[in-house]
TIVEX-122923 format. One record per residue (C-alpha): residue in three letters; x, y, z. Coordinates in steps of 0.02 Angstrom, whole numbers, padded with zeros to 5 digits, always signed. Each point is the difference from the previous one (the first is absolute). Layout:
BEGIN
ALAXYZ ...
END
This chain:
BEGIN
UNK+01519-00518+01446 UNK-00078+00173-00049 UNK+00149+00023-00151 UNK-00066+00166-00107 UNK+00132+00001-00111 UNK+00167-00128-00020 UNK+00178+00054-00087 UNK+00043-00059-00185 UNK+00138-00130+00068 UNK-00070-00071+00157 UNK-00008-00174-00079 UNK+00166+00013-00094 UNK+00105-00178+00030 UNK-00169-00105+00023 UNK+00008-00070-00158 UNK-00047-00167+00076 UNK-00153+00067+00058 UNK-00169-00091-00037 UNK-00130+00070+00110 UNK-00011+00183+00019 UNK-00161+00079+00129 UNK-00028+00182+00006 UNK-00168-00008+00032 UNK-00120+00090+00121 UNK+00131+00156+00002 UNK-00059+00183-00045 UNK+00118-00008-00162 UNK-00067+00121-00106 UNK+00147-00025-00145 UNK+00143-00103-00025 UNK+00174+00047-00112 UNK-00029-00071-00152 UNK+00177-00098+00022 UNK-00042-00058+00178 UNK-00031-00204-00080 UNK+00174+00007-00111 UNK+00120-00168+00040 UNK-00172-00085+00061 UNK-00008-00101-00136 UNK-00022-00174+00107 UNK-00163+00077+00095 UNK-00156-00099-00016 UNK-00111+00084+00111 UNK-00030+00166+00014 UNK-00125+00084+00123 UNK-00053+00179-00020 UNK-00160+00008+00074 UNK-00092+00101+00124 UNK+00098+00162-00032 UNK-00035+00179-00064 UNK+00065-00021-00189 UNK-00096+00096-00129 UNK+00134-00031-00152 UNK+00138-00095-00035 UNK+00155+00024-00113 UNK-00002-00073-00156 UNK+00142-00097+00026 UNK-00007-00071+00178 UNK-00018-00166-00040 UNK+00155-00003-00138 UNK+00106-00139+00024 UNK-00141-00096+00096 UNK-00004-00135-00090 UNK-00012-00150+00109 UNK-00142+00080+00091 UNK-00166-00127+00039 UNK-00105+00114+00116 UNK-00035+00158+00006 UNK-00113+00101+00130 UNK-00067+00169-00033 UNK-00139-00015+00092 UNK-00083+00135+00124 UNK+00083+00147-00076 UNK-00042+00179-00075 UNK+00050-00081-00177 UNK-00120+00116-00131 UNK+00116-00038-00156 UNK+00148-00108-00050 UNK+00106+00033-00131 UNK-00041-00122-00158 UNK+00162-00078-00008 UNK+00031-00011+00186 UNK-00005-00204-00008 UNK+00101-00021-00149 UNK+00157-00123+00032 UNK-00128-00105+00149 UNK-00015-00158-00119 UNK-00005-00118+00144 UNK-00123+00104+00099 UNK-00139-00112+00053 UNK-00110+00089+00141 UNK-00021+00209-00030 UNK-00118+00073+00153 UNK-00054+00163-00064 UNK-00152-00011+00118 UNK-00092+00136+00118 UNK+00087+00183-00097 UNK-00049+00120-00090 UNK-00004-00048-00183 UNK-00145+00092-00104 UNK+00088-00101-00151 UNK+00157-00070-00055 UNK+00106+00002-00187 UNK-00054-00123-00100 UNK+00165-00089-00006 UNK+00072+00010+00155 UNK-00027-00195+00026 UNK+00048-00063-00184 UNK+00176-00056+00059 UNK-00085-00126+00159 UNK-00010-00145-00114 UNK+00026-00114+00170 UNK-00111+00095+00106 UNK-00122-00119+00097 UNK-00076+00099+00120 UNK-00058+00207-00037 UNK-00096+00100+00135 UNK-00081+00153-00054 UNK-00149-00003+00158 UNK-00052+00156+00081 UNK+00081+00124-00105 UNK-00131+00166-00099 UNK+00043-00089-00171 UNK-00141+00057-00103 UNK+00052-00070-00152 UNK+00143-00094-00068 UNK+00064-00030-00181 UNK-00061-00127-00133 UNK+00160-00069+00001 UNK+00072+00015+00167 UNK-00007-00211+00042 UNK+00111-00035-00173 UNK+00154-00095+00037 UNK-00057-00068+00157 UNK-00041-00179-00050 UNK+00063-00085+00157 UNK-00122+00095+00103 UNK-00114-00083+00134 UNK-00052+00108+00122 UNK-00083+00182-00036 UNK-00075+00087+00137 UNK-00089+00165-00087 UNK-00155-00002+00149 UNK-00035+00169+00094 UNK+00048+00110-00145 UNK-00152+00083-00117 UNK+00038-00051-00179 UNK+00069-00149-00080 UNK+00028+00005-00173 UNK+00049-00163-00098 UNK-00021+00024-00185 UNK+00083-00038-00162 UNK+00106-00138+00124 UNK-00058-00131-00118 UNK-00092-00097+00142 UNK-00132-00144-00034 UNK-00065-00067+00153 UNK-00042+00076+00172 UNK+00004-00123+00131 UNK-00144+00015+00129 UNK+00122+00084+00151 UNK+00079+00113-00102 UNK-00079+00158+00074 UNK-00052-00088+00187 UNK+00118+00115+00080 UNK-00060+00163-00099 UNK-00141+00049+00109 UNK+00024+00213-00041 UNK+00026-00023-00175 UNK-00096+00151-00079 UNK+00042-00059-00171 UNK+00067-00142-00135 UNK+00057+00029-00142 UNK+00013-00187-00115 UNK-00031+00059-00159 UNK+00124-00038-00148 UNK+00046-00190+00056 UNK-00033-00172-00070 UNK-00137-00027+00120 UNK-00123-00133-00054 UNK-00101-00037+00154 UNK-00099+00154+00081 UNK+00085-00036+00169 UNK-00169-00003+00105 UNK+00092-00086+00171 UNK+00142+00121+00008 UNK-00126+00142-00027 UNK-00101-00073+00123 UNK+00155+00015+00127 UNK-00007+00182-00010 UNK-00079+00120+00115 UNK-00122+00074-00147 UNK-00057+00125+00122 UNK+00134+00088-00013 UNK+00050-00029-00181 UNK-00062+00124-00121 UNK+00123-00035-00163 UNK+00009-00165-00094 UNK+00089-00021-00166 UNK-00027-00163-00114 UNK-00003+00069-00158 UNK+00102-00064-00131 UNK+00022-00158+00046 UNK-00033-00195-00079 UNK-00175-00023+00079 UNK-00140-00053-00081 UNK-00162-00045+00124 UNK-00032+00086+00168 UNK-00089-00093+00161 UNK-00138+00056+00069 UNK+00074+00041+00145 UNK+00115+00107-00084 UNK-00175+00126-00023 UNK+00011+00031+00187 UNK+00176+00051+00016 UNK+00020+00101-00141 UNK-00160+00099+00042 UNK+00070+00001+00198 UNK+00148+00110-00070 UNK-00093+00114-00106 UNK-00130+00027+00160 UNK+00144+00039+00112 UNK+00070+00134-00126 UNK-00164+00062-00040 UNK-00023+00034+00201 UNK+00161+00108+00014 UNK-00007+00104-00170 UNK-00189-00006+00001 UNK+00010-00056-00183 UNK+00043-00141-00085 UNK+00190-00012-00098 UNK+00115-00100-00073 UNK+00043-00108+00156 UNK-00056-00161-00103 UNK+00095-00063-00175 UNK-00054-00180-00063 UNK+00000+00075-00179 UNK+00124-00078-00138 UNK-00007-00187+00066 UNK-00070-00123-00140 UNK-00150-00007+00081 UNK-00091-00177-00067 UNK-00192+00043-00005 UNK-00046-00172+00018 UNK-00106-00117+00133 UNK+00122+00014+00124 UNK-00035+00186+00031 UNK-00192-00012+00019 UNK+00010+00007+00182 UNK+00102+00165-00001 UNK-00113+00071-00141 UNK-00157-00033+00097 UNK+00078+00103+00142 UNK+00023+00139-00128 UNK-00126+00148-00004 UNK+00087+00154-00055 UNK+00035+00063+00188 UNK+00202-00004-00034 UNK+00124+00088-00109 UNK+00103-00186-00007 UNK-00158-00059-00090 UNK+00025+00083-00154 UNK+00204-00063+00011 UNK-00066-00153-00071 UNK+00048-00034-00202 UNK-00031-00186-00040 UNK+00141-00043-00102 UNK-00092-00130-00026 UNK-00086-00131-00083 UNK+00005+00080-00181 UNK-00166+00029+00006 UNK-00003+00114+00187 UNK+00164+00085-00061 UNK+00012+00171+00009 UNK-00156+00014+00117 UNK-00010+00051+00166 UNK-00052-00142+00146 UNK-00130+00102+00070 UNK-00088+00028-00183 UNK-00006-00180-00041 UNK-00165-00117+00075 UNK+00051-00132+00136 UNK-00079-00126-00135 UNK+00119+00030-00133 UNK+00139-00032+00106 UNK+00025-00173-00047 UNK+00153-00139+00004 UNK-00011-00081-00157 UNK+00023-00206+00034 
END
């Protein structure tokens, strides 16, 4: 069907309704009462039409809903409390639209969600806090947008395929988490060609990997080739950085050519605290036995 528009009460008396397709119509709106006595529908397919907004309130009354398919719309914005009353939604498509961002609570109330697709969208950043509440999650697809922005979210490890999929990520924010580990194989995963922002500050590390020297001056030499200057796109600072044996390697790869060098406080041992990493001599960085 080509539908562009559909009456308040055309599914009035379908109460026993579970699976509802509008897709791949040129819908460019829908009343915001068209869903009321639906309150049995699981599935719910939206996709590949014209929307650009939704009412507040379409999904009121919703809430047996599973899946829901947005997908391959005009969508630039969606109201923040647009999903409230979905409690048993467990796959949200928001894939391939238009979203530059989206309110920073608009998925607080998915505590079941299990799958969230947010691919091929113009997101160029996102909130610190825009995952809380979704602790059932398993599948997030963020690739083919330009910014990702994960911090304060309290996260401590990042497994190796975490960003495979991310290949135009332009830049990561990470900073503000629990993380111990400089994540060196999911960094690895990432097209650094194209990344010119990463953000590890404030965090619980305390030795970097040699390794580590490479990527962090691959971003910097990216931004430096766009803006013709070097900036901010590196933060590593406010980590308790342990100036010990275990960051000779790194410090040997150190020779002032990098803003990220002097991000570098040893927090320790007593004796290196306060001082910066690139100030102290690769034979006083010692692990005491």
């Amino acid at each position: 069907n080509k539908f562009t528009t559909l009456p308040a009460d055309i599914f009035v008396g379908l109460g026993n309704l579970q699976t509802l397709s509008l897709h791949s119509n040129q819908l460019t709106t829908l009343p915001a009462d068209i869903f009321v006595g639906l309150g049995n529908l699981q599935t719910l397919r939206l996709h590949s039409n014209q929307f650009t907004t939704l009412p507040a309130d379409i999904f009121v009354g919703l809430g047996n809903l599973q899946r829901l398919h947005l997908y391959s719309n005009q969508l630039t914005t969606l109201p923040a409390d647009i999903f409230v009353g979905l409690g048993n939604l467990q796959t949200l498509r928001l894939d391939s639209n238009k979203f530059t961002t989206l309110p920073a609570d608009i998925f607080v109330v998915l505590g079941n969600l299990q799958t969230l697709y947010l691919r091929s969208n113009q997101l160029t950043t996102l909130p610190a806090d825009i995952f809380v509440g979704l602790g059932n999650l398993q599948t997030l697809r963020l690739d083919s947008n330009k910014i990702l922005n994960l911090a304060y979210n309290n996260i401590r490890t990042i497994p190796a395929d975490t960003f495979g999929n991310l290949l135009q990520l332009e830049q990561l924010g990470l900073g503000g988490n629990d993380i111990s580990t400089f994540p060196l194989e999911a960094l690895a995963n990432l097209n650094i060609a194209v990344l010119s922002a990463l953000k590890l500050n404030n965090n619980q590390m305390e030795t970097l990997p040699v390794m580590a020297y490479d990527i962090l001056a691959s971003v910097l030499a990216w931004e430096a080739y766009l803006l013709g200057s070097f900036g901010p796109s590196v933060r590593i600072d406010n980590n308790p950085w342990q100036c010990d044996c275990r960051m000779i390697p790194f410090r040997q790869r150190m020779n002032g050519s990098y803003p990220f060098e002097d991000q570098i406080t040893c927090a320790g041992p007593g004796n290196l605290a306060g001082q910066k990493l690139q100030d102290v001599n690769p034979e006083d960085l010692i692990c005491e036995v």
